[in-house]
RODO-2510 file (C-alpha; in nm, 4 decimals, decimal comma):
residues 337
     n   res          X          Y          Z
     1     x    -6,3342    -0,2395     0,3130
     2     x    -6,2457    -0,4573     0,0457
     3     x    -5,9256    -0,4284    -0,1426
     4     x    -5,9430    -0,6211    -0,4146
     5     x    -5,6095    -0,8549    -0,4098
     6     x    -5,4061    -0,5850    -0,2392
     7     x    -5,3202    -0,7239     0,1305
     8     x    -5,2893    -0,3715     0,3410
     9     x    -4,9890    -0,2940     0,5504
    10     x    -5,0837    -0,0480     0,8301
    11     x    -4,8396     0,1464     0,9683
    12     x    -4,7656     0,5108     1,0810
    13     x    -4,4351     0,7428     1,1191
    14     x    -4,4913     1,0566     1,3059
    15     x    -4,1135     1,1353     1,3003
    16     x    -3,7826     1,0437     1,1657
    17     x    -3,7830     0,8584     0,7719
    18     x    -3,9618     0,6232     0,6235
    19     x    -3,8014     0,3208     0,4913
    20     x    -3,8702     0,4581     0,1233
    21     x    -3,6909     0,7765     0,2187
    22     x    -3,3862     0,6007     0,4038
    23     x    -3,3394     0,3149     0,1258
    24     x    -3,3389     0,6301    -0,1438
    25     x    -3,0877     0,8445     0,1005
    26     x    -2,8462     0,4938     0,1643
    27     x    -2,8734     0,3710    -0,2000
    28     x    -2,7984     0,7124    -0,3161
    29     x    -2,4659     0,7552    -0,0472
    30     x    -2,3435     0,4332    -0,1502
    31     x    -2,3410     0,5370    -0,5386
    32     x    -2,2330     0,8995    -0,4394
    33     x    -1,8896     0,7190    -0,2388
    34     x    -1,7947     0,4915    -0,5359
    35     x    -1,8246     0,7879    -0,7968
    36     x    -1,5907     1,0027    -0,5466
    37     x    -1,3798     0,7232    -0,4639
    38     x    -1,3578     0,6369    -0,8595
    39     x    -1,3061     1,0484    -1,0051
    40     x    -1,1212     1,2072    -0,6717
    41     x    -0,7842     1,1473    -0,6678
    42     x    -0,6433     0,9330    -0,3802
    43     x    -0,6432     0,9638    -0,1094
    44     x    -0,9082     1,2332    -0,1054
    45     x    -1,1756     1,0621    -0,2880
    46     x    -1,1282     0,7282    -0,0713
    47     x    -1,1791     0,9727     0,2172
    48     x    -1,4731     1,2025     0,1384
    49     x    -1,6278     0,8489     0,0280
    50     x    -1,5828     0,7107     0,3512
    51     x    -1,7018     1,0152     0,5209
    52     x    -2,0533     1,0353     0,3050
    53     x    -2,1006     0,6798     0,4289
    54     x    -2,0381     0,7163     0,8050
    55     x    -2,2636     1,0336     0,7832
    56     x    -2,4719     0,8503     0,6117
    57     x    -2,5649     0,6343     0,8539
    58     x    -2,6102     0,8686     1,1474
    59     x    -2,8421     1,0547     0,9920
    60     x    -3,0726     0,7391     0,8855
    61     x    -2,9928     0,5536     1,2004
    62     x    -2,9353     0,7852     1,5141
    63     x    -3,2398     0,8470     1,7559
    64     x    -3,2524     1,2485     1,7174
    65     x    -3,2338     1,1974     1,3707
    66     x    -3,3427     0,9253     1,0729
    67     x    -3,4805     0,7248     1,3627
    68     x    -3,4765     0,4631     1,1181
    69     x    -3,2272     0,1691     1,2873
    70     x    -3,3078    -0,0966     1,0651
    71     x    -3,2314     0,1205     0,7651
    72     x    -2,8665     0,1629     0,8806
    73     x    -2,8150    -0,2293     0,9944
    74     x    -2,9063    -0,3144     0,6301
    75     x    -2,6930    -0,0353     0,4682
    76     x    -2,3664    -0,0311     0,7207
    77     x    -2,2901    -0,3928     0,5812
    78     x    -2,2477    -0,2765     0,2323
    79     x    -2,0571     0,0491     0,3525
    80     x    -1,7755    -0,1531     0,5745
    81     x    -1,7438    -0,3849     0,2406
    82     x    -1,7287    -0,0751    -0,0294
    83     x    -1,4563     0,0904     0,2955
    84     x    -1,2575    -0,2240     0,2935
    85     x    -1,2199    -0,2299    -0,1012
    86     x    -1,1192     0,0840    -0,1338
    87     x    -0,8756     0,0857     0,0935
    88     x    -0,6807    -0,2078    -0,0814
    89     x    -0,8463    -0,4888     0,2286
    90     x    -0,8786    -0,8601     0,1001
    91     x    -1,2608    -0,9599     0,1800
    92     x    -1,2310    -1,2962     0,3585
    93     x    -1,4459    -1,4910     0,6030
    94     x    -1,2671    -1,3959     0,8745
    95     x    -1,3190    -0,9997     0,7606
    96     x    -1,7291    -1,0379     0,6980
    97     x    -1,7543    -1,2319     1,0519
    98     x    -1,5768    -0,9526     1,2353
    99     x    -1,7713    -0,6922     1,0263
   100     x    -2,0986    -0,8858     1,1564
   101     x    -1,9845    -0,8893     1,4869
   102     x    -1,9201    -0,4900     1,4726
   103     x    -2,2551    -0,4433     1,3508
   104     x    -2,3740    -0,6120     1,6496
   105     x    -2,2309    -0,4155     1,8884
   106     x    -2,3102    -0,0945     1,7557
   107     x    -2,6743    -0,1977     1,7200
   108     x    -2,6634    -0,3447     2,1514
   109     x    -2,5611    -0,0127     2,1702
   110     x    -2,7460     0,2351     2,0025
   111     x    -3,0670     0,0169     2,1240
   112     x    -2,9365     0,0970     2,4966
   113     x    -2,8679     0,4324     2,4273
   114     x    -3,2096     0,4948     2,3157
   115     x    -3,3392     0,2471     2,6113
   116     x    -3,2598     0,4967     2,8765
   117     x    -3,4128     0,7927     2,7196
   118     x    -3,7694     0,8698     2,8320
   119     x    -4,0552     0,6130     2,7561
   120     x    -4,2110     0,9074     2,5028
   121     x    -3,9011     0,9905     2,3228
   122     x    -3,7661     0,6408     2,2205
   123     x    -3,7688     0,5207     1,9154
   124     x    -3,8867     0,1751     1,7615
   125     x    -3,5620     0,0545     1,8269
   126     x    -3,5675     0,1147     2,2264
   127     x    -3,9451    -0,0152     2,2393
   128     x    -3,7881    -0,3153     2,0579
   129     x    -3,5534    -0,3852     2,3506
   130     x    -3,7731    -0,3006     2,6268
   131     x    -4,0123    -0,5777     2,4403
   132     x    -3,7302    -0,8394     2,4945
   133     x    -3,6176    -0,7282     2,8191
   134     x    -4,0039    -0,7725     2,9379
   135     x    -4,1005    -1,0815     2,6877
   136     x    -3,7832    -1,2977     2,6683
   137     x    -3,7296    -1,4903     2,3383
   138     x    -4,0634    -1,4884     2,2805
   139     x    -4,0944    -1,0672     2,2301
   140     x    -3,7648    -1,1267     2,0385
   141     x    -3,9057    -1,4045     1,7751
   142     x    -4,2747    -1,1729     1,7321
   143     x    -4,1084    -0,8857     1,6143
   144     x    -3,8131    -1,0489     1,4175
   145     x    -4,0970    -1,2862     1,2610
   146     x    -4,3195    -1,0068     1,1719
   147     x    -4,0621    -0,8100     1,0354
   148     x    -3,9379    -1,1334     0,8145
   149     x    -4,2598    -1,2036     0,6873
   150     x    -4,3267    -0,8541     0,5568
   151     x    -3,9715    -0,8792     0,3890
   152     x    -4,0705    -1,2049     0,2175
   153     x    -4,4244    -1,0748     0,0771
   154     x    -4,1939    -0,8244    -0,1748
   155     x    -4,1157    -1,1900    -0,3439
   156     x    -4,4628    -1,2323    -0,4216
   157     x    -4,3938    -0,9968    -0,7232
   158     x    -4,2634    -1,2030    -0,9927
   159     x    -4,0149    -0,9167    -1,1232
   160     x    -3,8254    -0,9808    -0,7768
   161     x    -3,7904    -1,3198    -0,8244
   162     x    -3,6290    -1,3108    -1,1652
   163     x    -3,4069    -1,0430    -1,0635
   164     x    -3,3101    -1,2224    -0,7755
   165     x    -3,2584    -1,5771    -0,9419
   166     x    -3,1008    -1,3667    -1,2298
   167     x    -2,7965    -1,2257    -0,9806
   168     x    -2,7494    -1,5428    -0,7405
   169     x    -2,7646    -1,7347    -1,0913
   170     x    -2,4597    -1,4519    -1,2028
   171     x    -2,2839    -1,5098    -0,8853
   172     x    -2,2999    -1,8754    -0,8941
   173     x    -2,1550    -1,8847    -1,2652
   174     x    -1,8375    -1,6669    -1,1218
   175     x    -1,7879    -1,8549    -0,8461
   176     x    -1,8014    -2,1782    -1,0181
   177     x    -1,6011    -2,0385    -1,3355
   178     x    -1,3222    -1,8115    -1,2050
   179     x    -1,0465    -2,0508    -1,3299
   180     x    -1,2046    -2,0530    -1,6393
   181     x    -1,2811    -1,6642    -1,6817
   182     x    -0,9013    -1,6152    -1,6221
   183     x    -0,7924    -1,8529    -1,8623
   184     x    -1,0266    -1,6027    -2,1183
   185     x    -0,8168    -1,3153    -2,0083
   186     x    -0,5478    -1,4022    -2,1258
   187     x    -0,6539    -1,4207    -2,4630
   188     x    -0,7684    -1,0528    -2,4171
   189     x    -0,6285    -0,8860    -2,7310
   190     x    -0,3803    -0,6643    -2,5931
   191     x    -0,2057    -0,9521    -2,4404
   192     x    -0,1671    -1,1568    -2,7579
   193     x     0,0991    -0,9536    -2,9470
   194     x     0,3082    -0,9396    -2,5995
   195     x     0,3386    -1,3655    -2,5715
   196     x     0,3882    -1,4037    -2,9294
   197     x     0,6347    -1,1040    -2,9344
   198     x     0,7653    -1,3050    -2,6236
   199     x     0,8070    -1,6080    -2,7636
   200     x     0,9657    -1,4999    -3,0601
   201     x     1,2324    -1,3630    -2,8336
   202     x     1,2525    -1,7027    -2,6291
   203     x     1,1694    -1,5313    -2,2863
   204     x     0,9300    -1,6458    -2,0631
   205     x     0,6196    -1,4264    -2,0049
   206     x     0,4247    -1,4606    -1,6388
   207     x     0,1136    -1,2977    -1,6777
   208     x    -0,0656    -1,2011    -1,3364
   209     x    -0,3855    -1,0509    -1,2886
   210     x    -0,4629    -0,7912    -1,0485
   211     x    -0,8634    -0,6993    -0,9535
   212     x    -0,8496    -0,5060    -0,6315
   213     x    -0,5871    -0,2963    -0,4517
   214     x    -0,5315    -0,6015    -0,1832
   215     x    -0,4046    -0,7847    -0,4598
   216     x    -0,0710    -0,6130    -0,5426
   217     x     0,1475    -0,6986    -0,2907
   218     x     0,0430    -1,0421    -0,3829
   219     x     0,1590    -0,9748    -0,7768
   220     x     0,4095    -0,8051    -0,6391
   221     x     0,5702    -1,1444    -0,4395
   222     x     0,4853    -1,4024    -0,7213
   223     x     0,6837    -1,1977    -0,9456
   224     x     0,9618    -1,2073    -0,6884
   225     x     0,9363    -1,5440    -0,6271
   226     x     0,9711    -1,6268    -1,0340
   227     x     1,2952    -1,4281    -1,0370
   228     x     1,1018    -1,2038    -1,2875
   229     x     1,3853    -0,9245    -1,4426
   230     x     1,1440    -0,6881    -1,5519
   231     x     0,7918    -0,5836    -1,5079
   232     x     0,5360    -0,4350    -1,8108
   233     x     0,2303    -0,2789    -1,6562
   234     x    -0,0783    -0,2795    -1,8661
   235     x    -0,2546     0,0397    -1,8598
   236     x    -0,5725     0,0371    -1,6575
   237     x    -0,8246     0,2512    -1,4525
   238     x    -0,7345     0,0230    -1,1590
   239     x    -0,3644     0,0501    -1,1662
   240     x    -0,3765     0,3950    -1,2226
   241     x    -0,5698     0,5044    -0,9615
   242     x    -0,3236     0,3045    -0,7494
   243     x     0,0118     0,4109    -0,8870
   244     x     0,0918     0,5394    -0,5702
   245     x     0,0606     0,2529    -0,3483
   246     x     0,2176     0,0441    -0,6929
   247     x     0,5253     0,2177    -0,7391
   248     x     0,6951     0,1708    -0,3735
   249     x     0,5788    -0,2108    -0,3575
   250     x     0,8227    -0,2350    -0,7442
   251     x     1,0798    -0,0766    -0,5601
   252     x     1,0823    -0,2725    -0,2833
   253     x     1,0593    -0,5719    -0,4576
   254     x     1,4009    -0,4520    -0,6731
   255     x     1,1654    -0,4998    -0,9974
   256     x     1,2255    -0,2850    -1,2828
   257     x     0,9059    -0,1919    -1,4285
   258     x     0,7740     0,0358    -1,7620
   259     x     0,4512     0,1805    -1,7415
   260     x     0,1990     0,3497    -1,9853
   261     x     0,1617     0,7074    -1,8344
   262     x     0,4711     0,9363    -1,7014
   263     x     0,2872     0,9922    -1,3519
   264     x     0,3233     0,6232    -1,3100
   265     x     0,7116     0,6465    -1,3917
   266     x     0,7153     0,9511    -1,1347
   267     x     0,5837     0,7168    -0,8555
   268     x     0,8065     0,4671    -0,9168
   269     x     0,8347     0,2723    -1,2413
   270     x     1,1684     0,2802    -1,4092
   271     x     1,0186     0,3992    -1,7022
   272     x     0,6795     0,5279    -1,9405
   273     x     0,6149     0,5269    -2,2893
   274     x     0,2689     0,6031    -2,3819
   275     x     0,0277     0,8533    -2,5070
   276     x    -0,0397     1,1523    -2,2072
   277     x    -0,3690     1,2113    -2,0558
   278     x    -0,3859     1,5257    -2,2262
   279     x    -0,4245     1,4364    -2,5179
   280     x    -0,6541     1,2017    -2,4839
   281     x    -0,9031     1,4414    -2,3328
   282     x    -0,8284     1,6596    -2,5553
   283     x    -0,9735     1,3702    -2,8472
   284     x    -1,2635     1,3008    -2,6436
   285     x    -1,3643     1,6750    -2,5700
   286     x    -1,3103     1,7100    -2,9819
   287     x    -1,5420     1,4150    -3,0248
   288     x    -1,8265     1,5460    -2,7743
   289     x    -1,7674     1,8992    -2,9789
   290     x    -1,8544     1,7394    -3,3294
   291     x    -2,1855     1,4873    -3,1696
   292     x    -2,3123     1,8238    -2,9714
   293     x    -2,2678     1,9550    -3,3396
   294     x    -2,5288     1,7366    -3,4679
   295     x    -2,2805     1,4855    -3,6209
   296     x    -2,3852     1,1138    -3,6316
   297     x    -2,1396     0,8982    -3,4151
   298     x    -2,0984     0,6797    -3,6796
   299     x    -1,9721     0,9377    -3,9151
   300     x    -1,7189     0,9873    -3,6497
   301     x    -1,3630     0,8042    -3,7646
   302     x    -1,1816     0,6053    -3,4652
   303     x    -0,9212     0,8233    -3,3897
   304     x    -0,5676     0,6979    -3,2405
   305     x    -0,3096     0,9320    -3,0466
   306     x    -0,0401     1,0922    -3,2525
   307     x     0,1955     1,1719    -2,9974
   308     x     0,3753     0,9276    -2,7114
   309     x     0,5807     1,0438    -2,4358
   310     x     0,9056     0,8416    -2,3017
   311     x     0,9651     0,9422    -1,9261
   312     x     1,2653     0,7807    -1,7507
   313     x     1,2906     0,8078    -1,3798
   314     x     1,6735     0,8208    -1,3073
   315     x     1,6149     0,7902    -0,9199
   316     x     1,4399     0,4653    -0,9076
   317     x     1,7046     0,3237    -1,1613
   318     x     1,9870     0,4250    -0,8622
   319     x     1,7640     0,2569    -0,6525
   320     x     1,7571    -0,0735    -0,8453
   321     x     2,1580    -0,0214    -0,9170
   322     x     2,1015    -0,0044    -1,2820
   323     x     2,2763     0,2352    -1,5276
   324     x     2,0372     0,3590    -1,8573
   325     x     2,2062     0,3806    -2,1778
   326     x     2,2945     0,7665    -2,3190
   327     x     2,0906     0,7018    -2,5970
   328     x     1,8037     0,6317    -2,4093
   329     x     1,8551     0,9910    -2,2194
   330     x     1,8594     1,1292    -2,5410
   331     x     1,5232     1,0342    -2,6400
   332     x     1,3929     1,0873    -2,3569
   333     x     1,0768     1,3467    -2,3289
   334     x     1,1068     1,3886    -1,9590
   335     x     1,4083     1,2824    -1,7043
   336     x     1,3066     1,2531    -1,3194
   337     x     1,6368     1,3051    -1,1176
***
């Protein structure tokens, strides 16, 4: 029957999910673990992410479930990467090669496992190894070379090319440009009053950059090995959500350190001074009242916070061996002793 300039895939699934329904289910986990990682406090949301994602892929990939083996091979490699970053790993070479190399075995397994179940009950995956075991290489290359060239017709479509030149193009330019992106950070507004306020004062400002959890021991040592006397951490959604893993490595490192929000200074910063989170939730929820209202946004005035908090944690500056001022007590919001 003709089909015009469609080129027909035939195929059938009598059990288990399709590879539409297991891309949508993996896809979906993988989103699902970064929003719980990102809005559950840690280490809860790192865990429940972690969790999703390992269930996850035993229900797409086991035998007496998903059946669907080369759904979890493509997904766990994006899993064990989103795992490793949030739990503060440094992906290196060495990392992704041992990562490949646990995806292996799992897979010699599970295709094993399913080999010595009867010939009716296996899956594609166990028909796949029994095909190697009776062909050699050559059973190995047919199915791996069918399988490839199926994969390679989606880049007939012209929208998949673009978007895939469009993101190795996008990783290219960052790999190429990091020094340069850097140097543009620094002349991110925030950061400008602080060097000229800096210079004014003839002290020397060392300005380190921080984009995963792995690298804070790292900031943590070059400020050590600068003989740094102090340490001013900028607030961020990243530090924050890692105050608790921040605070001990300052203490360690004997580095006094003032922070933006008084549950950093309770984890181990010497001090806060900053606006709280209440308040600013409180301004947002006020702004999402009047645009629910039927106001246009940009009737809506920028609003800035009215009220700052100063939090001084007296045990981490016994810890450091350093004695705050009475007059700093005095104006203190909040004492932690």
């Amino acid at each position: 029957m003709p089909c015009g300039r469609l080129s027909p895939t035939i195929g059938i699934r009598l059990a288990g999910l399709g590879n539409p329904g297991s891309a949508q289910l993996c896809a979906s986990a993988l989103l699902f673990a970064a929003l719980l990682a990102w809005r559950v406090a840690p280490p809860g949301g790192r865990r429940a992410a972690v969790a999703l994602l390992t269930l996850t892929v035993v229900v797409v990939g086991a035998p007496f479930f998903g059946q669907d083996f080369g759904g979890a091979i493509s997904a766990a490699p994006a899993y064990l990467l989103l795992g490793l970053l949030l739990y503060g790993r440094r992906i290196t070479v060495k990392s992704v090669a041992l990562l490949a190399a646990v995806l292996v075995g799992a897979g010699l397994i599970v295709g094993f496992i399913d080999l010595t179940r009867p010939t009716d009950k296996q899956t594609h995956v166990g028909r796949f190894f029994q095909k190697v075991a009776d062909e050699g290489v050559s059973g190995f290359t047919t199915v791996v070379g069918r399988k490839l060239s199926l994969m390679l017709q989606t880049f007939h479509n012209t929208s998949w090319v673009l978007l895939v030149l469009g993101i190795v193009g996008s990783l290219a330019y960052l790999a190429w440009r990091t020094d340069r992106l850097r140097v543009l950070a620094v002349a991110v507004p925030v950061l400008q009053p602080m060097l000229d306020r800096a210079r004014a004062l003839g002290v020397a400002l060392q300005n380190i950059e921080v984009s995963a959890p792995a690298d804070l021991p790292g900031a943590v040592a070059s400020f050590r090995a600068g003989d740094v006397q102090g340490v001013n951490v900028l607030s961020s959604v990243l530090l924050f959500n890692f105050h608790k893993e921040l605070g001990p490595l300052l203490l360690a490192g004997k580095l006094p350190a003032i922070c933006e929000w008084k549950e950093m200074a309770a984890s181990g910063c010497l001090a806060s001074y900053g606006t709280t989170l209440r308040e600013l939730f409180a301004m947002q929820a006020a702004l999402i009242d009047k645009m629910l209202k039927g106001v246009p946004p940009g009737d809506t005035p920028a609003q800035q916070p009215t009220r700052f908090e100063l939090v001084v944690n007296l045990k981490t500056a016994a810890a450091l061996g350093l004695t705050v001022p009475p007059s700093i007590l005095a104006r203190a919001d909040e004492v932690i002793e």
